[in-house]
VOBA-1610 file (N, C-alpha, C; in pm, whole numbers, padded with zeros to 5 digits, always signed):
BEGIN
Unk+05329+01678+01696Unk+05247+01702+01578Unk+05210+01571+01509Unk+05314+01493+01448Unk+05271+01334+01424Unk+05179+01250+01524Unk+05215+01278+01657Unk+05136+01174+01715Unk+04958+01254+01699Unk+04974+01384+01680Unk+04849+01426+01722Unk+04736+01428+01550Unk+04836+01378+01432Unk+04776+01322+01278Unk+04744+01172+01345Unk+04827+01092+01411Unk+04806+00964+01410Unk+04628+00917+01519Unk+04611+01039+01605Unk+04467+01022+01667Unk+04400+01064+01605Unk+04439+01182+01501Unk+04278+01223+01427Unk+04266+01104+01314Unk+04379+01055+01287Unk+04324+00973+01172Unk+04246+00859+01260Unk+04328+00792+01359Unk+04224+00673+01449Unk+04098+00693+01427Unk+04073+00812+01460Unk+03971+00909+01526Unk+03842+00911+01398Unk+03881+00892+01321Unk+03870+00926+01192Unk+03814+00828+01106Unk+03855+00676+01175Unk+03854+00592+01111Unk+03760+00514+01174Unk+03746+00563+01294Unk+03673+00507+01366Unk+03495+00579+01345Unk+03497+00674+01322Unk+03364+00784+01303Unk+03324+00735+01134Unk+03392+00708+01026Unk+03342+00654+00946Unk+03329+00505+00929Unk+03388+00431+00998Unk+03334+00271+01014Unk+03228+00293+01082Unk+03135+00359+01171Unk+03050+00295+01224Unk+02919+00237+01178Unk+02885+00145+01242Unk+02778+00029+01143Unk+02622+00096+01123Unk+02588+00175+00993Unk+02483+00201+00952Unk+02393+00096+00915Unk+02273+00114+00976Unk+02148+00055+00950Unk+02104+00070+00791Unk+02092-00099+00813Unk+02044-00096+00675Unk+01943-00084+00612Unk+01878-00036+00517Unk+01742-00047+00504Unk+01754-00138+00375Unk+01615-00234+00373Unk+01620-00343+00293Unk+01523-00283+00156Unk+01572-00304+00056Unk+01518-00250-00067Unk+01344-00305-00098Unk+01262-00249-00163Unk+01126-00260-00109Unk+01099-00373-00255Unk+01042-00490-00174Unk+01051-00617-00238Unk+00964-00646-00357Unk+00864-00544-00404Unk+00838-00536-00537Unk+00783-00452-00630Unk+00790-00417-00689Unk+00780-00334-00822Unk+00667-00227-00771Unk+00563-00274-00754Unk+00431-00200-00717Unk+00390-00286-00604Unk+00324-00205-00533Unk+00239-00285-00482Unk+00086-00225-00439Unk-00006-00225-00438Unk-00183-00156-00438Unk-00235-00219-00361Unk-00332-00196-00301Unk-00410-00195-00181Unk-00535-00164-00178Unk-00630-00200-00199Unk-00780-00109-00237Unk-00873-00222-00095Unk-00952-00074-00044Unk-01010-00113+00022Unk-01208-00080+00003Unk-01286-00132+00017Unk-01477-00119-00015Unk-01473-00114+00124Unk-01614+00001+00181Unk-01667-00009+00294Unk-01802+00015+00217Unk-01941+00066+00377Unk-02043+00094+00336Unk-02015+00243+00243Unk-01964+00293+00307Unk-01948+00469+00291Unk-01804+00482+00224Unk-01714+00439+00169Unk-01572+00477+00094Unk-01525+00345+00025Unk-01493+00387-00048Unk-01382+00341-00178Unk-01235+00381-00184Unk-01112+00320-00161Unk-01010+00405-00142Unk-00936+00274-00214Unk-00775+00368-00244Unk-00675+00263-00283Unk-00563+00343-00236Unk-00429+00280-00156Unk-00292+00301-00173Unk-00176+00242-00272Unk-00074+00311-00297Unk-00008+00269-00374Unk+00118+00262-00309Unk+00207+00177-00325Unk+00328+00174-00287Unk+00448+00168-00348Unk+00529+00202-00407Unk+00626+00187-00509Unk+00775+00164-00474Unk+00897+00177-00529Unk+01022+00140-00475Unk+01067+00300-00414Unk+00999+00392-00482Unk+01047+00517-00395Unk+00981+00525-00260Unk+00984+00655-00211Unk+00966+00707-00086Unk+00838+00757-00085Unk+00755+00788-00232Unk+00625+00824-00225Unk+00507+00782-00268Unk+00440+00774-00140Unk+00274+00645-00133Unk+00196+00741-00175Unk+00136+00687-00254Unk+00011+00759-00340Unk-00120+00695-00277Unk-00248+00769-00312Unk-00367+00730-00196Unk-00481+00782-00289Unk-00582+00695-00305Unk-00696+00777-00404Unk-00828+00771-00330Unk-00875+00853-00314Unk-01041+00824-00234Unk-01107+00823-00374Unk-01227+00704-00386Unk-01270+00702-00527Unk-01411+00734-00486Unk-01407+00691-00328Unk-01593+00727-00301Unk-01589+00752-00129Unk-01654+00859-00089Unk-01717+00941-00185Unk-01648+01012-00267Unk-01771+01055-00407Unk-01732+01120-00497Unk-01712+01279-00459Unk-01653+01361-00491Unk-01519+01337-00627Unk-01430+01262-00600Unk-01335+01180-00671Unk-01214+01143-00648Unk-01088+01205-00633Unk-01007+01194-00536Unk-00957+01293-00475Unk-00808+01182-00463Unk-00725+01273-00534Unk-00575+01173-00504Unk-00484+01291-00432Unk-00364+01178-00355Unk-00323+01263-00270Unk-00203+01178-00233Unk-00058+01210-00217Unk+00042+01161-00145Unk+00108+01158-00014Unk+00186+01085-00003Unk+00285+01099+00117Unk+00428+01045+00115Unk+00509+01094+00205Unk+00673+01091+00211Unk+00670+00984+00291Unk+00700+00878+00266Unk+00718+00773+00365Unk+00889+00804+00461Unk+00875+00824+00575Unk+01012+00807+00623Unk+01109+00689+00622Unk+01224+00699+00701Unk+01343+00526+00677Unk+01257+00492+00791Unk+01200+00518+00840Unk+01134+00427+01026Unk+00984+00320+00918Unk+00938+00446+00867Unk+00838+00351+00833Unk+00835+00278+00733Unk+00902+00345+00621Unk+01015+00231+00535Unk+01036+00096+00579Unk+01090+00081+00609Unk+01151-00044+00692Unk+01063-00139+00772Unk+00990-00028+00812Unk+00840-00117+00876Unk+00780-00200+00764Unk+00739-00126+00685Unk+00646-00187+00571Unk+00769-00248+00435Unk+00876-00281+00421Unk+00943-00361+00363Unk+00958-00465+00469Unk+00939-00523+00609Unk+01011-00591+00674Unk+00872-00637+00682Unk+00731-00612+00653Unk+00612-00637+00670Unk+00556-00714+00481Unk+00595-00649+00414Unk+00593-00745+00295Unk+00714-00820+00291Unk+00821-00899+00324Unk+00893-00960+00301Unk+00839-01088+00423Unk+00753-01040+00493Unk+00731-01179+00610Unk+00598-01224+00555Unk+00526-01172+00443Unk+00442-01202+00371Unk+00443-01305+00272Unk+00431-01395+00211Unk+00424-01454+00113Unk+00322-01497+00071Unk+00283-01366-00065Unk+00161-01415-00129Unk+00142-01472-00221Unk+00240-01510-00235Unk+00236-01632-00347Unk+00159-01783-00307Unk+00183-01774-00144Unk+00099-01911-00084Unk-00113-01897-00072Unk-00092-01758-00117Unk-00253-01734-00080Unk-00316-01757-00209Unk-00439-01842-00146Unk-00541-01801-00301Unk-00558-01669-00361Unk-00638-01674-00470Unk-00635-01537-00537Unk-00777-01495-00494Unk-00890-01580-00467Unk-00982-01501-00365Unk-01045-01584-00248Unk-01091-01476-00157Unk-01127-01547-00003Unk-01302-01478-00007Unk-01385-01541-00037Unk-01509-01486-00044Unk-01607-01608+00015Unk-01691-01518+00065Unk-01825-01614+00131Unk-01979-01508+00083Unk-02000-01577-00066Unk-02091-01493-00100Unk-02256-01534-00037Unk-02256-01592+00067Unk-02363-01594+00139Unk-02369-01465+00199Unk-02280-01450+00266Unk-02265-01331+00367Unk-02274-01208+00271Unk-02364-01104+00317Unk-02329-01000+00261Unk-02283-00894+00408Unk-02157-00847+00322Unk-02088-00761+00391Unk-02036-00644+00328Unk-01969-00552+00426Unk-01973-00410+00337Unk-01782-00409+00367Unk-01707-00516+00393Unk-01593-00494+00368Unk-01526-00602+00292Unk-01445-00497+00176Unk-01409-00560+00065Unk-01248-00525+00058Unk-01153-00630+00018Unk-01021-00584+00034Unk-00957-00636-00126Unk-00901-00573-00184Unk-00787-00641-00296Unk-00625-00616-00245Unk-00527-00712-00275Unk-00446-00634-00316Unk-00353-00661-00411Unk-00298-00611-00491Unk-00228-00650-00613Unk-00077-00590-00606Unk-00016-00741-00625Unk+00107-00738-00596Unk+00228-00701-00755Unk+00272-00664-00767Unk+00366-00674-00933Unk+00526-00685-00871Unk+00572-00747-00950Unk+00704-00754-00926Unk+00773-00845-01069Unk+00843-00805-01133Unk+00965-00862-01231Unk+00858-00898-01329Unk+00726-00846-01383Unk+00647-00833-01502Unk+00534-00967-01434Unk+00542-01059-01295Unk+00469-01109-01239Unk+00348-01000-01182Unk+00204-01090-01222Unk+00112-01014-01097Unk+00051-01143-01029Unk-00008-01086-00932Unk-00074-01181-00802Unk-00157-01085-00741Unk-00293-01099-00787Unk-00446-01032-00705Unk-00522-01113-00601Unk-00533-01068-00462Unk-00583-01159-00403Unk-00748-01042-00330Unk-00840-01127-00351Unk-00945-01045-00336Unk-00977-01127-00205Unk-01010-01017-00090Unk-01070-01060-00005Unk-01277-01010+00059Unk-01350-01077+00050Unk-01424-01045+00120Unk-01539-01127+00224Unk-01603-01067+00318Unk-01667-01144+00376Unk-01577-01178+00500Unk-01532-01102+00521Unk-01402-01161+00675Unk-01335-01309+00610Unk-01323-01352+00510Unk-01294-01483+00498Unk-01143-01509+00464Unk-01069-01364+00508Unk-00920-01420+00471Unk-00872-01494+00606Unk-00697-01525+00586Unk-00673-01636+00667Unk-00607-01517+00728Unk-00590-01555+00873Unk-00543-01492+01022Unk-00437-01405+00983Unk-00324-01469+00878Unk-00197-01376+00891Unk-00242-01304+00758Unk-00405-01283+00676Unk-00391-01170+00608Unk-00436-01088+00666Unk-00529-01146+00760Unk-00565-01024+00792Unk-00509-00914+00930Unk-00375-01001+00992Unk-00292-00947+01067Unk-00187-00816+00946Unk-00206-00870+00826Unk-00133-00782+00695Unk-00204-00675+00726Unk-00332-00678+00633Unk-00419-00585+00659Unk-00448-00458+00760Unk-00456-00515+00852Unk-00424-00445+01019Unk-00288-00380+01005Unk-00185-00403+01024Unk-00080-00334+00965Unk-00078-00245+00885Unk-00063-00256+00785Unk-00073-00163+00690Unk-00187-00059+00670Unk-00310-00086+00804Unk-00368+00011+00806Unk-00308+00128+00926Unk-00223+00044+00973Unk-00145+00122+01107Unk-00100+00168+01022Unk+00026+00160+00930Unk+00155+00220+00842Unk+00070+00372+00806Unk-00032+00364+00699Unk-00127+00415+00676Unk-00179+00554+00725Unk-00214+00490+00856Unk-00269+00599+00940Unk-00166+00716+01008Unk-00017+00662+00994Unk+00061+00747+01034Unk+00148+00857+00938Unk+00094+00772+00830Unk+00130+00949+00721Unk+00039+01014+00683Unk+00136+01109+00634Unk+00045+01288+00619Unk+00070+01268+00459Unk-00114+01269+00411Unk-00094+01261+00275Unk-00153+01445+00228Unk-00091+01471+00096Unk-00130+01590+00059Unk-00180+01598-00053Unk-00260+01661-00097Unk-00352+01616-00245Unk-00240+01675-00334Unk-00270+01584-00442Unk-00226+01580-00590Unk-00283+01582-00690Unk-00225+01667-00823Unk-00300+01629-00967Unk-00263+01558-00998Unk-00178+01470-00986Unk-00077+01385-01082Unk-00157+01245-01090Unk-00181+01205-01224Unk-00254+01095-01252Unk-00153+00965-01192Unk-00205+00911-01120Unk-00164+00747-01091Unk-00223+00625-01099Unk-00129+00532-01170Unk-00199+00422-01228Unk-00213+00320-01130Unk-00311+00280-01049Unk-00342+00177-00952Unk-00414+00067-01012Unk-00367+00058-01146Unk-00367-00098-01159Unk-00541-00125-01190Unk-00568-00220-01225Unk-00739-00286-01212Unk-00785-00316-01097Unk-00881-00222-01054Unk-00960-00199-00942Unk-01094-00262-00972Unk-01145-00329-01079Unk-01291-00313-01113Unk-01362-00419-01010Unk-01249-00537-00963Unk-01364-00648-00917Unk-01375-00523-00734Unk-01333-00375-00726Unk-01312-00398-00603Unk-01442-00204-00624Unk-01471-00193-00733Unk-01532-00053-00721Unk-01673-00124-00750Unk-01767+00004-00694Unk-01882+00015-00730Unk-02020-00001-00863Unk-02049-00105-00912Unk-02125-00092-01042Unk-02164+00069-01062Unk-02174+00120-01181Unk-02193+00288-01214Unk-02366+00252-01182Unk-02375+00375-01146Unk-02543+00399-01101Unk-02615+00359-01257Unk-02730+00320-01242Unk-02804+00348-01324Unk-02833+00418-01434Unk-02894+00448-01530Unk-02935+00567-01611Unk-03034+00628-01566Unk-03030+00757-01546Unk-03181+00842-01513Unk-03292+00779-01585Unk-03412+00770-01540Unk-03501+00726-01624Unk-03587+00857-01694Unk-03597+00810-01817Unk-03601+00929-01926Unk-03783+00924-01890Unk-03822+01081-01925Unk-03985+01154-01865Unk-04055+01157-02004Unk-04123+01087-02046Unk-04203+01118-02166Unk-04261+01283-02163Unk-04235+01302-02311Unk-04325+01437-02337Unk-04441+01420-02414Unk-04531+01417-02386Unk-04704+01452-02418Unk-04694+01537-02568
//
């Protein structure tokens, strides 16, 4: 009977030591993502929890919507902003000769710091736009589900659309 306490405890001790994977805590406060094409307006959000928020701003209506990030992809995209350092990038990459229909921001927050880096015109440098690429992979592999819940994505303006015009008013005779 003793010897057969002394294997379950081994036994025992051995099934709770084993070495859990760590996941590395997500390296800042917020982080946003807004992307301009010809045809859409969109932004992601990323936060220290588990749930990415996503706004289509165009086309109109605006339409917000979440997702459950898993520990696989977790880890992807903390191990993908931590090999980042945007603190070395300018705050914009533009070639306003070129007109082009892709426009990128993204705005970083962390410890009451911000850092906006606007990209357009293809003119960011190789490893942003290897970022970019990424995180459109991360992206594409969750299932977002619409939401009412208002979310604050930060100042978007250098990255949305000027408001249309005013109708032009019809004289009456």
């Amino acid at each position: 009977m003793k010897r057969q306490f002394i294997i379950l405890g081994i036994l025992f001790l051995f099934l709770c030591c084993t070495k859990k994977e760590k996941i590395d805590t997500f390296p800042f406060d917020e982080f946003v993502f807004a992307g301009e094409a010809l045809h859409s307006v969109f932004c992601i959000k990323f936060t220290k929890s588990d749930t990415v928020y996503y706004q289509r701003i165009f086309p109109e209506p605006i339409e917000n919507s979440y997702a459950v990030i898993n520990l696989e992809e977790k880890a992807e995209l903390n191990k993908l902003l931590r090999e980042t350092n945007f603190e070395k990038f300018d705050t914009v990459y533009a070639n306003n000769v070129i007109e082009d229909e892709q426009t990128y921001l993204i705005n970083v927050s962390n410890l009451g710091k911000r850092k906006s880096i606007y990209l357009y015109a293809r003119e960011a440098p190789k490893k942003l736009d290897r970022f970019i690429k990424s995180l459109g992979e991360i992206k594409g592999k969750l299932h977002f589900m619409p939401t009412n819940k208002k979310v604050d994505f930060g100042d978007l303006k250098s990255i949305l659309p000027p408001p249309l015009p005013p109708m032009p008013v019809k004289k009456v005779n």
